[in-house]
C-alpha positions as CSV (number, residue, x, y, z in Angstrom):
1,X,39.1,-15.0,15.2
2,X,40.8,-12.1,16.3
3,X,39.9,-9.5,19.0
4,X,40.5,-5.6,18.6
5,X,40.4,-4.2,22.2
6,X,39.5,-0.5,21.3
7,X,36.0,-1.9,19.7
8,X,35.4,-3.9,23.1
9,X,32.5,-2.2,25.3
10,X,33.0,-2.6,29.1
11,X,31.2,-4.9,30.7
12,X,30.6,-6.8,27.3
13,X,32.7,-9.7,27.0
14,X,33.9,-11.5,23.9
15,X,32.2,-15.0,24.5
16,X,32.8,-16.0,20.8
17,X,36.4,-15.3,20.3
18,X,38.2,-18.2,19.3
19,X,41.8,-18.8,17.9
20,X,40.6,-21.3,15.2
21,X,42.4,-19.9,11.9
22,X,39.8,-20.1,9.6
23,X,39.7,-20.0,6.0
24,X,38.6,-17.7,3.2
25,X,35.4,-17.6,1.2
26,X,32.5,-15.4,-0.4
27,X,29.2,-15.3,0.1
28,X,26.0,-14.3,-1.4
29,X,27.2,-14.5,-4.6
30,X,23.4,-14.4,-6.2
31,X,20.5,-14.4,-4.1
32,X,19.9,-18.3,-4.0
33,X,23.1,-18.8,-2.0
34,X,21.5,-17.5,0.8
35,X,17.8,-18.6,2.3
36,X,16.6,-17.3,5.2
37,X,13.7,-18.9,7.0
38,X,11.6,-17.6,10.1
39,X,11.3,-20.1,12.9
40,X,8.0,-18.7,14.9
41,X,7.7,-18.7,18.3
42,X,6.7,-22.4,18.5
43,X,9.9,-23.2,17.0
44,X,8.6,-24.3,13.0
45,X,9.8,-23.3,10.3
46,X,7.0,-20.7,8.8
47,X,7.2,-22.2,5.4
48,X,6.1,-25.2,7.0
49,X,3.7,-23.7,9.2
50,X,-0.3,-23.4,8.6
51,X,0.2,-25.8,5.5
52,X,-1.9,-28.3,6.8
53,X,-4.3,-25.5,7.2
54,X,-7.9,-27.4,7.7
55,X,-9.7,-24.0,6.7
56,X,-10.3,-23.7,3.3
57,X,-9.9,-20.0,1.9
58,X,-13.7,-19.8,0.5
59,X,-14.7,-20.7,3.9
60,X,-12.3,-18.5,6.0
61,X,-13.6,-16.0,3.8
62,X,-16.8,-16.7,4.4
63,X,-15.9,-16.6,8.1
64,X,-14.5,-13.0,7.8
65,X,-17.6,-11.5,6.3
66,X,-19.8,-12.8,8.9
67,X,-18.0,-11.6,11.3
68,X,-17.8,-7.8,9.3
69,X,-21.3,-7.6,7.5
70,X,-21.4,-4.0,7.9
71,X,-19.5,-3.2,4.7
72,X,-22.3,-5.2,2.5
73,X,-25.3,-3.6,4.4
74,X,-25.4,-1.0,2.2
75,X,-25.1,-2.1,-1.1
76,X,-27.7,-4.4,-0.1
77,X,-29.6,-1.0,1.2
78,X,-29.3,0.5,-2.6
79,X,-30.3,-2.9,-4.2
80,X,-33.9,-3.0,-2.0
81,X,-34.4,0.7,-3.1
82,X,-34.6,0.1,-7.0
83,X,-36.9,-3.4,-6.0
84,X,-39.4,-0.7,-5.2
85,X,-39.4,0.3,-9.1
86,X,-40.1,-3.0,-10.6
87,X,-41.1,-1.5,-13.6
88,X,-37.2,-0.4,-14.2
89,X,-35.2,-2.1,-16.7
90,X,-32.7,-4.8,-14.6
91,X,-29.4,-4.2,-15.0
92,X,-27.0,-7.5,-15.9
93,X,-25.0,-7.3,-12.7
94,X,-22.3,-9.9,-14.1
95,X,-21.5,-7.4,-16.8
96,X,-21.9,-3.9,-14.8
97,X,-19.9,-5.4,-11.9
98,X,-16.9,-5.8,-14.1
99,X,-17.4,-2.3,-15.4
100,X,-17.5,-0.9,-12.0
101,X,-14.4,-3.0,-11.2
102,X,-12.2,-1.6,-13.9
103,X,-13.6,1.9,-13.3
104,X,-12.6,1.7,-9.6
105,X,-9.3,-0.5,-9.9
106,X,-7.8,1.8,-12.7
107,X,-6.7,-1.6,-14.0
108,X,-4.9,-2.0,-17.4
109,X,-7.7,-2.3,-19.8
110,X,-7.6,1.5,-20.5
111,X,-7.0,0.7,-24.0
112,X,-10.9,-0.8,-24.7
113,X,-12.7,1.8,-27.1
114,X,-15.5,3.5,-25.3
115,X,-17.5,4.4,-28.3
116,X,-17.7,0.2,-29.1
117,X,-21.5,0.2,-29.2
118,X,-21.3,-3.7,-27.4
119,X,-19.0,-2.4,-25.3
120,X,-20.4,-3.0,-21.4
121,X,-20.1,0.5,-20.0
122,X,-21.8,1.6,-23.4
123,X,-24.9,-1.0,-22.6
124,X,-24.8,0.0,-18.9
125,X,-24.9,3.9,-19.7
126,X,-27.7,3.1,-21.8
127,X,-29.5,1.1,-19.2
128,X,-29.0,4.2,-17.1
129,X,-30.3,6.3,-19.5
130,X,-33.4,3.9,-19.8
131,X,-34.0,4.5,-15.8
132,X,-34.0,8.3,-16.0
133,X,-36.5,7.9,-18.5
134,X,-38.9,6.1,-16.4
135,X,-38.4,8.0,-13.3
136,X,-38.1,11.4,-14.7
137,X,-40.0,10.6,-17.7
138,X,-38.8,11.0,-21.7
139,X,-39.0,15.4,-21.8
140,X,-37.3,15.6,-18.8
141,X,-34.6,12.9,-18.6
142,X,-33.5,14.6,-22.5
143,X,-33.7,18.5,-20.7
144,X,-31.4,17.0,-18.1
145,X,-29.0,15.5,-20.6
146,X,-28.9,18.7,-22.5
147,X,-27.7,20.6,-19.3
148,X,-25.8,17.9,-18.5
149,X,-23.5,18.3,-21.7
150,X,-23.8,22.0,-21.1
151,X,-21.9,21.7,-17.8
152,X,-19.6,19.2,-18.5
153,X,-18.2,22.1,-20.8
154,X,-18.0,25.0,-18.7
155,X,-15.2,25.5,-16.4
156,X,-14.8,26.7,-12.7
157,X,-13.1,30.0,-13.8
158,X,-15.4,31.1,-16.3
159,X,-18.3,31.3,-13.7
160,X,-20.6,33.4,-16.4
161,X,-24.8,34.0,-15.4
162,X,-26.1,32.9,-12.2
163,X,-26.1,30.6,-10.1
164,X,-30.1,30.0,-10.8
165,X,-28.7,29.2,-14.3
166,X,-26.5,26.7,-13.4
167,X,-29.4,24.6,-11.8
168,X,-31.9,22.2,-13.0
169,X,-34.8,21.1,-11.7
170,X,-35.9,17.8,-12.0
171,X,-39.6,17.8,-10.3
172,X,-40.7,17.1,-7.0
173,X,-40.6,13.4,-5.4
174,X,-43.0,12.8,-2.3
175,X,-41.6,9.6,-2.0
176,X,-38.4,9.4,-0.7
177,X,-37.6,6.0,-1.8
178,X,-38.4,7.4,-5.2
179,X,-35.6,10.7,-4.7
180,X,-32.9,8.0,-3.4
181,X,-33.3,5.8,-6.8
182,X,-33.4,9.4,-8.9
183,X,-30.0,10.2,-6.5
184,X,-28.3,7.6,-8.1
185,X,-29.0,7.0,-11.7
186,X,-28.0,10.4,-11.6
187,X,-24.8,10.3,-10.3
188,X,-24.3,7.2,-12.0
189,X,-25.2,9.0,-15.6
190,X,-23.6,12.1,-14.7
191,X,-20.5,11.8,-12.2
192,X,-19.9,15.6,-12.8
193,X,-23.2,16.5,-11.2
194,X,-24.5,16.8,-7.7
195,X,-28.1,16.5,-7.0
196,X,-30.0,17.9,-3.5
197,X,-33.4,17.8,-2.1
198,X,-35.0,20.9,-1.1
199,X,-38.7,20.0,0.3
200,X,-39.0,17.3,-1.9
201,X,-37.8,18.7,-4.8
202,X,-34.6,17.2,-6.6
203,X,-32.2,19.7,-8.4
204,X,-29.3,19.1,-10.4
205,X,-26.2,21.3,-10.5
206,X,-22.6,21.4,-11.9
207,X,-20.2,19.8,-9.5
208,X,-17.4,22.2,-8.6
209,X,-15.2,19.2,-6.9
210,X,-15.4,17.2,-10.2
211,X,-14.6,20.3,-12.7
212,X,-11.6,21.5,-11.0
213,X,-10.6,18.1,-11.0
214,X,-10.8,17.9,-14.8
215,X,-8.2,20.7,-14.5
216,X,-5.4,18.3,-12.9
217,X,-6.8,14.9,-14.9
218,X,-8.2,13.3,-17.2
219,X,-11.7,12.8,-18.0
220,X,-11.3,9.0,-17.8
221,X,-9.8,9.6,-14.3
222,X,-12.3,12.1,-13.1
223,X,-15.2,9.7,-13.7
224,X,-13.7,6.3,-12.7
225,X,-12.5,8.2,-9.4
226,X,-16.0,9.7,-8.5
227,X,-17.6,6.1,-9.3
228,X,-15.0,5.1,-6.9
229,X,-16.2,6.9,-4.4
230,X,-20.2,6.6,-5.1
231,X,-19.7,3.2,-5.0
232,X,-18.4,3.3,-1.1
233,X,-16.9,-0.1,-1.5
234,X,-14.4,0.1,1.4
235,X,-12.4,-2.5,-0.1
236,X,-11.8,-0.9,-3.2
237,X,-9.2,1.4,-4.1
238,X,-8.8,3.9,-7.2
239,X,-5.4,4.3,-8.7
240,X,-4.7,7.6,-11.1
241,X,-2.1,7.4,-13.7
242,X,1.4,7.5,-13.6
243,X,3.0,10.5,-13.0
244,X,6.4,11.2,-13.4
245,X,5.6,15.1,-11.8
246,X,6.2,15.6,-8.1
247,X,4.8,19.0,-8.5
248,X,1.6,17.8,-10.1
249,X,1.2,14.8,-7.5
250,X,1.3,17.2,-5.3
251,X,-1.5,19.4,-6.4
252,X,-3.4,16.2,-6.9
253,X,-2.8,15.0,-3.7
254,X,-3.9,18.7,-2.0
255,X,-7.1,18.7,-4.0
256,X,-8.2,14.9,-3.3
257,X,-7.3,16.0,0.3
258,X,-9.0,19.4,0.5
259,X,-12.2,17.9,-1.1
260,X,-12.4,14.2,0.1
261,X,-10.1,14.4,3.3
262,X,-12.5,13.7,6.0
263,X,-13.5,10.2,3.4
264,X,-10.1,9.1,1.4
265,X,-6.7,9.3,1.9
266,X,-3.8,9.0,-0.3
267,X,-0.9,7.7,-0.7
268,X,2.0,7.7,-3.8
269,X,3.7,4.5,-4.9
270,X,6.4,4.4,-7.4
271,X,6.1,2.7,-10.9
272,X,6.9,3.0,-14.2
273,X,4.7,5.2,-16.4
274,X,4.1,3.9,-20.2
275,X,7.5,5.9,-21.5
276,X,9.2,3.2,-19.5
277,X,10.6,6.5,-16.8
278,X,10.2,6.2,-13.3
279,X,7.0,7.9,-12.0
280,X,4.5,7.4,-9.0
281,X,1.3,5.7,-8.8
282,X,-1.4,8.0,-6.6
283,X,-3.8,5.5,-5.0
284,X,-6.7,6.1,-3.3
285,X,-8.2,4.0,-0.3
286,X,-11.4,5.1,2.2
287,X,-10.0,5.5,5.5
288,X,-11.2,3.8,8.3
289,X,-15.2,4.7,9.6
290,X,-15.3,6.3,12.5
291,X,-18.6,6.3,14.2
292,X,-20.0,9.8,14.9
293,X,-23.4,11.4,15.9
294,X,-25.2,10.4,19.0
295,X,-23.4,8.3,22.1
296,X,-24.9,5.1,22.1
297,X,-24.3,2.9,25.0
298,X,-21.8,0.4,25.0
299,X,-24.5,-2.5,25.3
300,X,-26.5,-1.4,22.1
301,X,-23.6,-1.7,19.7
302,X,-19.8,-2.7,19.6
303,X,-16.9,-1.4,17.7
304,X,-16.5,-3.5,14.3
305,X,-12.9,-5.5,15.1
306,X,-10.5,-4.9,12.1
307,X,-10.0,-8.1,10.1
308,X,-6.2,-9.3,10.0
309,X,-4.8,-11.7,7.4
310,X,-1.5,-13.6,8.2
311,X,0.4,-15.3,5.3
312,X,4.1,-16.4,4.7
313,X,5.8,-14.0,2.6
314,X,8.7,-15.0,0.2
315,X,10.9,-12.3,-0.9
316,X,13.9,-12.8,-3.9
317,X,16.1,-10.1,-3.8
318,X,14.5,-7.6,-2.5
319,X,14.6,-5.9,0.9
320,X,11.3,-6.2,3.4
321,X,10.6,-2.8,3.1
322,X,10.5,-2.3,-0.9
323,X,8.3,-5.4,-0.1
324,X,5.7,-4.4,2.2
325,X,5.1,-1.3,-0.2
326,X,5.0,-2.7,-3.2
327,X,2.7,-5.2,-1.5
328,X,0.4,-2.2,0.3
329,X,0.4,-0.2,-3.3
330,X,-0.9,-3.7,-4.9
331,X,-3.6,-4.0,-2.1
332,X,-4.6,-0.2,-2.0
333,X,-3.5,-0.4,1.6
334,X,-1.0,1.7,3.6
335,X,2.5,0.2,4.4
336,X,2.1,0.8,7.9
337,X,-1.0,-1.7,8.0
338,X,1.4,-4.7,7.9
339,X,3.0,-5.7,10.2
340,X,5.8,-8.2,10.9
341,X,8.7,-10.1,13.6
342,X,11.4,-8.3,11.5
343,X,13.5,-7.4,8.3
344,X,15.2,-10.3,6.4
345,X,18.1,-9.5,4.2
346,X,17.7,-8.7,0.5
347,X,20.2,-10.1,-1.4
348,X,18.9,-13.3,-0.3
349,X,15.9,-15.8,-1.0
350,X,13.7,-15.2,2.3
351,X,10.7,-16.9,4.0
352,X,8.5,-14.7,6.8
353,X,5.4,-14.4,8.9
354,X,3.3,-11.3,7.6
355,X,0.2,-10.2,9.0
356,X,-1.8,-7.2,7.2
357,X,-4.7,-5.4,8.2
358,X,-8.0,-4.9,7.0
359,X,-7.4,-7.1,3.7
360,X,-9.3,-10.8,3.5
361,X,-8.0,-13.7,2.4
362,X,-9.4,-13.9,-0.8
363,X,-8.0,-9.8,-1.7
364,X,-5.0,-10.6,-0.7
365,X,-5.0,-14.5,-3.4
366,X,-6.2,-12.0,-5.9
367,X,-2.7,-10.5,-5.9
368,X,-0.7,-14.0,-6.1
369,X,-0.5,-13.5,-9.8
370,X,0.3,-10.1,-10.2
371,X,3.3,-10.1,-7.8
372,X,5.4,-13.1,-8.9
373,X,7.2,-10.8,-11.3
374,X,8.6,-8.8,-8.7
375,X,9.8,-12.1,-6.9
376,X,7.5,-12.3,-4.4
377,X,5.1,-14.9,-3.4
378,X,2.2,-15.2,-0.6
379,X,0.7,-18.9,0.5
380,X,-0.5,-20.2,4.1
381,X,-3.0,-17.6,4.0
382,X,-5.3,-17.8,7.4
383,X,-7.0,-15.5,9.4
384,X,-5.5,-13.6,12.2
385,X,-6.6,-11.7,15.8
386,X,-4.0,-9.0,15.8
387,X,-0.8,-7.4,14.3
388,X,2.8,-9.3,14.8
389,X,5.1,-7.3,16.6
390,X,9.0,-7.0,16.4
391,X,11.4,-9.6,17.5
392,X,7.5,-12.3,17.8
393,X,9.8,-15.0,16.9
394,X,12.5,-17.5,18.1
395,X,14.9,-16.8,15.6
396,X,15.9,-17.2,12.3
397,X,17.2,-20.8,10.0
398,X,20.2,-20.2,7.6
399,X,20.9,-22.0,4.5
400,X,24.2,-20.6,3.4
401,X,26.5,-20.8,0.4
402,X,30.1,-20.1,0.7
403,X,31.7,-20.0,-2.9
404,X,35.7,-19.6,-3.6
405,X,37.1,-21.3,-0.9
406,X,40.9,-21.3,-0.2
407,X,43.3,-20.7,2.7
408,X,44.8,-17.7,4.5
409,X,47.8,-16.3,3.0
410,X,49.4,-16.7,6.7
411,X,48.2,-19.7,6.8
412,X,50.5,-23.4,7.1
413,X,50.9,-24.5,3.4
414,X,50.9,-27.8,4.7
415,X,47.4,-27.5,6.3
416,X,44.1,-29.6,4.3
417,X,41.4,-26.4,3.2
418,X,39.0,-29.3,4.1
419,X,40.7,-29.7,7.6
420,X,40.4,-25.6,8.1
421,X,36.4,-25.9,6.9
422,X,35.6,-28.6,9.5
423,X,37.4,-26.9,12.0
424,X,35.8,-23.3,11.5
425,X,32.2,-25.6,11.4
426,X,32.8,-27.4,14.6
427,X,34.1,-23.8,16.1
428,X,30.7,-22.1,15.2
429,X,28.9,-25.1,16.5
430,X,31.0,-24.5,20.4
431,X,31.3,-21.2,20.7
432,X,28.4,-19.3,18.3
433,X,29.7,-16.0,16.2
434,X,29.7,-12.5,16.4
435,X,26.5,-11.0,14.6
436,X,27.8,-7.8,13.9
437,X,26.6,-4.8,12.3
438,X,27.7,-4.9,8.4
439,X,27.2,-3.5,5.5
440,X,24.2,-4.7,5.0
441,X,22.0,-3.0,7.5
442,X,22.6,0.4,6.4
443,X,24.3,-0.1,3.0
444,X,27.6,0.4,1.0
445,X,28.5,3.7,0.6
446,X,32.1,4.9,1.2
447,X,31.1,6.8,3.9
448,X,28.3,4.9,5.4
449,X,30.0,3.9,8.7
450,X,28.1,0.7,9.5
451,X,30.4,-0.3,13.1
452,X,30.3,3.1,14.2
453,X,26.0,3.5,13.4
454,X,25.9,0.1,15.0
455,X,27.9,1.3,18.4
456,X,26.4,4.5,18.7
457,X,22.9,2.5,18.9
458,X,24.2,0.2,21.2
459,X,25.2,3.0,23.3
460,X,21.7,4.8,22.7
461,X,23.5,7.9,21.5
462,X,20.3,7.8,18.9
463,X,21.2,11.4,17.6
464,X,24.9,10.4,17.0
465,X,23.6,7.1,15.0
466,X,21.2,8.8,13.2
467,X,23.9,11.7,11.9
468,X,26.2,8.7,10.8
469,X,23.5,7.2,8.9
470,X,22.8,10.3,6.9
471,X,26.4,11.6,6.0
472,X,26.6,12.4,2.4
473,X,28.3,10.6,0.0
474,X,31.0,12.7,-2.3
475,X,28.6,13.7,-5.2
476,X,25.2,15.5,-6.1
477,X,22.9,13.5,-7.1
478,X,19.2,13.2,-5.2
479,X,19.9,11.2,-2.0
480,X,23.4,12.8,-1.6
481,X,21.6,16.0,-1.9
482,X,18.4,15.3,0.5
483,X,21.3,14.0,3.2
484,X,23.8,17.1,3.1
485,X,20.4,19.1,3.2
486,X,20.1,17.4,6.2
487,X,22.9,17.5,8.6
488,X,23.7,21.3,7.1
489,X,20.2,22.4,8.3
490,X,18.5,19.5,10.7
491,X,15.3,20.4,8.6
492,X,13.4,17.0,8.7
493,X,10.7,17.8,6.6
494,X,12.6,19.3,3.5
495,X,15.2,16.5,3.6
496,X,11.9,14.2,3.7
497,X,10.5,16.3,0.3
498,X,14.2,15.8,-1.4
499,X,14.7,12.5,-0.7
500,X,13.9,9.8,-3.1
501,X,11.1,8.0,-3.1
502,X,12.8,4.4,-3.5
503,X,14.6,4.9,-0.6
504,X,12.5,3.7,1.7
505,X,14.6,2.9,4.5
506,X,15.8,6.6,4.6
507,X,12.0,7.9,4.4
508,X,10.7,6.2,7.5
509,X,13.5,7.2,9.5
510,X,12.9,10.7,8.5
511,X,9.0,10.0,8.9
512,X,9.7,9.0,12.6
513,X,12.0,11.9,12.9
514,X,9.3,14.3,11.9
515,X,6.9,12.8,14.4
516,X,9.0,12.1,17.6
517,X,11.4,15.2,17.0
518,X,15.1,14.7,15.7
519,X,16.8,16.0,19.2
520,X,15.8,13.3,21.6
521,X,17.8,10.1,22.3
């Protein structure tokens, strides 16, 4: 190994140098040619770790629940209201929870016919429609219906008659138990309707929310999204169709926020849509409850601890990043709820400590399936008391292949290639090696300057690095645009809108950028 003085940093001296001649070789050849293998901070191997696990996942699970009942207290709350009405018909709950599932999930079974008269939805809508009847009785339950259809048809812009003709009255209730079960058959019947109480009195009226969301959406959409949100399953997400339209995203995206902010967020992913083009994914997830109203004191009730899930992560060519959203998109999480002791490489077959947030053990087995066609795989799933944090390890186990071997040109023609191997080997083993920064942290463009991105960090000249790492390639496609955009104007937030949603390394350094400022080192 050779040493080039004008790279040396003062103060920094070359431990590893070593006059050993070396030999020649490739690597990473295909991704199986190099594994990489966290060792934790105990020192074992993570893909050995926890697989002796003595919990078993129903009972971990089990564990988790018990120790966050608040997100089944009111499901449990609705179920004791319709016990008052015994004379209601009872609902199979086998066959309505999977109809609720697929409404809220957005999952692929769009295809099932929803006129199929044994169809569950069909059976559950009647059901419904056999509740109204008993609480509102037969005249009044068909009245509603009629003005039901009637509004489903009339859009916000029309806005024809007023507003006392765009409301229905369904009686008057003494009993509030009695309003709260009429409050949700309802909305169950008739996502597009809002009901109120005013001094006992139930009306109906035309949802605004829901019609001028017909306007960006589908019907199917519209209704599966407000069941998603009626059904205030915090686990749950609600995914919208792909969409190969920034524009439109975006207008979905304002409307979900202007409406549904303070309850939802949102959050794009990229997929394919059914053309086989790339589009984005728009999922939906309730955002964390905040506790409002009244100060209690601290000794009548406790904040609800977040539930953390760790599991070993296995990536195949793909890099951590791409990983952890693809992961987060499947889970109807954000990315930034996982957390991890660092990125592995991509071209490479990779084994990692993961913990996530807010997502049990038995969510996160549900996915197992579903991701092994984008080469990943999760196992030694156990529960956790807190995020990982960078660099929460003791390092990192390589299992290398070095293909097309031969010797130096320079080299002795007399000298063994197997003599040159061992030498290099023993070499390593005495002196260590220079970990360097190559190609592969910041790519392979021709002008990506990966040493000179590498020094400025190491000299904390963070502006300087951060330039390098954006200089535009010759040519004028999306990224080369979103970076020339960039160090022509500084504008963080329009380079953020150009650039491409794959590139997801770029995107959180401009999402940092945006928050911290882009003139600070």
């Amino acid at each position: 190994m050779k040493e080039f003085p004008d790279s040396r940093m003062d103060g920094l001296p070359f431990h590893c140098v070593s006059d050993h001649t070396g030999f020649c070789g490739t690597i990473k050849n295909s991704a199986s040619d190099f594994m990489v293998t966290e060792i934790d901070v105990h020192g074992q191997l993570v893909s050995d770790a926890g697989s002796d696990c003595s919990h078993d996942s129903c009972n971990t699970e089990y564990e988790q629940e018990m120790a966050h009942p608040s997100c089944n207290k009111r499901l449990k709350r609705q179920e004791k209201t319709l016990e008052n009405f015994p004379e209601l018909p009872k609902v199979d709950k086998s066959k309505d929870a999977k109809v609720e599932h697929s409404k809220i999930n957005q999952t692929a079974d769009r295809n099932l016919s929803e006129s199929a008269p044994n169809s569950p939805s069909v059976q559950a809508s009647e059901t419904l429609g056999d509740t109204l009847d008993l609480l509102l009785g037969t005249s009044v339950a068909e009245m509603l219906e009629t003005f039901a259809l009637a509004a489903k048809e009339r859009k916000p812009a029309e806005g024809e008659g007023t507003a006392e003709e765009a409301i229905f009255s369904l009686g008057t209730f003494p009993e509030k138990s009695q309003r709260a079960a009429i409050h949700s058959a309802v909305r169950q019947k008739f996502p597009f309707l809002k009901t109120a109480t005013n001094s006992a009195e139930i009306q109906a009226i035309p949802d605004p929310q829901y019609l001028e969301l017909c306007q960006l959406v589908t019907e199917e959409e519209a209704n599966g999204f407000f069941c998603f949100l009626d059904s205030k399953d915090r686990s749950s997400k609600f995914m919208f169709h792909p969409d190969g339209n920034k524009e439109h995203r975006k207008a979905v995206h304002h409307l979900v926020s202007k409406c549904f902010g303070k309850l939802v967020e949102t959050k794009s992913f990229s997929a394919q849509e059914g053309d086989g083009h790339q589009g984005a994914v728009i999922t939906v997830r309730f955002r964390d409850k905040i506790i409002s109203g009244r100060k209690r004191h601290a000794n009548d009730c406790g904040a609800v601890p977040a539930i953390y899930t760790a599991f070993t992560l296995c990536k195949v060519n793909m890099e951590t990043l791409e990983a952890v959203a693809y992961l987060a998109s499947e889970l109807g999480v954000v990315p930034s709820d996982f957390s991890y002791a660092g990125i592995k490489d991509k071209k490479a077959i990779t084994s990692q400590t993961m913990v996530v947030k807010n997502v049990t053990i038995n969510r996160l087995k549900a996915t197992q399936l579903s991701i092994q066609s984008k080469g990943l795989k999760v196992y030694n799933l156990r529960p956790a008391t807190q995020h990982l944090h960078v660099g929460q390890l003791k390092g990192n186990h390589f299992s290398i292949v070095i293909r097309n071997i031969s010797k130096h040109q320079e080299d002795d023609p007399d000298a063994i290639l197997a003599d040159r191997v061992l030498e290099a080997i023993e070499k390593v083993k005495e002196k260590g090696f220079v970990n360097y920064y190559g190609p592969q942290r910041f790519g392979l463009g021709q002008n990506v300057q990966a040493d000179q991105i590498g020094l400025a960090l190491l000299k904390e000249t963070l502006v300087k690095a951060v330039h390098l790492f954006f200089t535009p390639e010759v040519g004028n496609d999306p990224v080369n645009k979103a970076k020339r955009h960039y160090i022509q104007t500084g504008d963080v937030k329009g380079t953020l809108a150009l650039m491409p949603e794959y590139k997801t390394r770029e995107r959180l350094v401009l999402r940092a950028l945006n928050r911290y400022g882009n003139d600070r080192e």
